[in-house]
C-alpha angles and dihedrals in degrees: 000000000000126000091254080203092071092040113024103082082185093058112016095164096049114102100192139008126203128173122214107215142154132186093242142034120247098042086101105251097154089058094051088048097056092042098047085047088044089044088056109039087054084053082063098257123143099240135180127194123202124192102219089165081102091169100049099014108184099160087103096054098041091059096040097253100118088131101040121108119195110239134235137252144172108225119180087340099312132095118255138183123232106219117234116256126216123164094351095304115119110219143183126184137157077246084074087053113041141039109296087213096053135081118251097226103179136134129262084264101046095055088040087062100047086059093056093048093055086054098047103026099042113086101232096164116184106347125164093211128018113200128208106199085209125210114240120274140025112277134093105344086036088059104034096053088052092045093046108050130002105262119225080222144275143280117215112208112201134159117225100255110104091234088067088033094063096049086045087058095054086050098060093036084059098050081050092059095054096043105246112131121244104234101203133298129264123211116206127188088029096160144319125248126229130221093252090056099265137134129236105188093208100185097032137280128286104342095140087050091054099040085052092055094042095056087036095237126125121283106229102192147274133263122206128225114266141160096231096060085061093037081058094043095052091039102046100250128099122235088243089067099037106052107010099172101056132103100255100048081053087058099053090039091060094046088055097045082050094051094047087054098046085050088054093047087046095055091050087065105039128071105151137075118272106246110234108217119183 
């Protein structure tokens, strides 16, 4: 995939750009987008995270900066915000911007150019991966981050149960339509894991593998159920950080260290812009 710094005039500085999406709410994709952020700042990456969930941001509470406002700066004459900056990642979201208590009832257009402020108005600086914490669905986020910058590519978080299977697959299907590649799947809640040792598989077994083969595309990994990934969640620290040595930080650690890999070959085979066609 192409160096975005040589070809992205909105963020020059940003290597690569990935959103985290999936095709319905409640799989978790917030969590796997923190943790894959978290994962990968710890690896010694320069990482951003942007919540583009405009409508039900979570990204500031899930990194512990509720109470934390960007500040502003003048740059060569014009107004930028400094992104906040926990555990190395540096984030924007309209949680930053707005009351945390009260609704966000704006239009499909409003919310669309809140995302591209926080693109072009936000001082990045140099970052090796840039993250979008999506809002479910396909519909005007979805469209106006394709349309804005070329994407490196997308993550599809599903959990294994075909109702959130089938909205996975339209997910993918959309990103296909616009040409930005789908980078792998990523199945969350897999199973949970007894005390004997055993697994349940709650919502069902191997539906993201499938799906992956199925589209053709690369099967990132999967991520079991466990107390501790909402414990991190509620408490502002990823389950990555907070318990670093357990099996399912070692999960997300893997699938970001995949993802990281499938983003290097595909940059070995890709030298043009992606075309946006919408």
């Amino acid at each position: 995939m192409q160096n975005l710094r040589a070809n992205n005039s909105i963020l020059p500085g940003v290597k690569h750009t990935i959103a985290v999406s999936s095709g319905k709410g409640g799989v978790g994709k917030s969590t796997v987008a923190v943790n894959l952020a978290a994962a990968l700042a710890k690896e010694g990456y320069k990482i951003g995270l942007i919540d583009a969930d405009i409508y039900g941001p979570s990204i500031p509470t899930m990194l512990g900066v509720t109470n934390e406002k960007p500040k502003v700066v003048k740059l060569k004459e014009k107004n930028r915000l400094l992104p906040v900056v926990k555990y190395g990642i540096k984030l924007m979201s309209i949680g930053f911007l707005v009351n945390p208590h009260e609704a966000v009832v704006w239009r499909g257009p409003m919310a669309s150019s809140a995302l591209k402020q926080f693109m072009s108005d936000v001082e990045w600086d140099e970052l090796d991966y840039l993250f979008y914490d999506m809002p479910p669905g396909t519909g005007d986020i979805q469209l106006t981050l394709t349309q804005a910058i070329p994407l490196t590519g997308s993550v599809i978080v599903t959990t294994p149960q075909e109702i959130s299977l089938i909205d996975a697959r339209k997910g993918a299907k959309m990103y296909s339509k616009v040409n930005v590649p789908v980078l792998g799947i990523i199945e969350n809640m897999s199973y949970y894991s007894k005390p004997d040792g055993s697994k349940e598989y709650i919502f069902g077994d191997g539906g993201g593998k499938k799906l992956a083969e199925e589209l053709g595309i690369n099967f990132l990994g999967e991520i079991a159920i466990n107390t501790n990934i909402r414990i991190g969640g509620d408490e502002g620290k990823p389950v990555v950080l907070s318990e670093p040595d357990s099996k399912e930080s070692k999960q997300f650690i893997n699938i970001a260290r995949n993802l990281a890999g499938q983003i290097k070959e595909i940059a070995g085979k890709n030298t043009a812009l992606p075309v946006i066609d919408i």
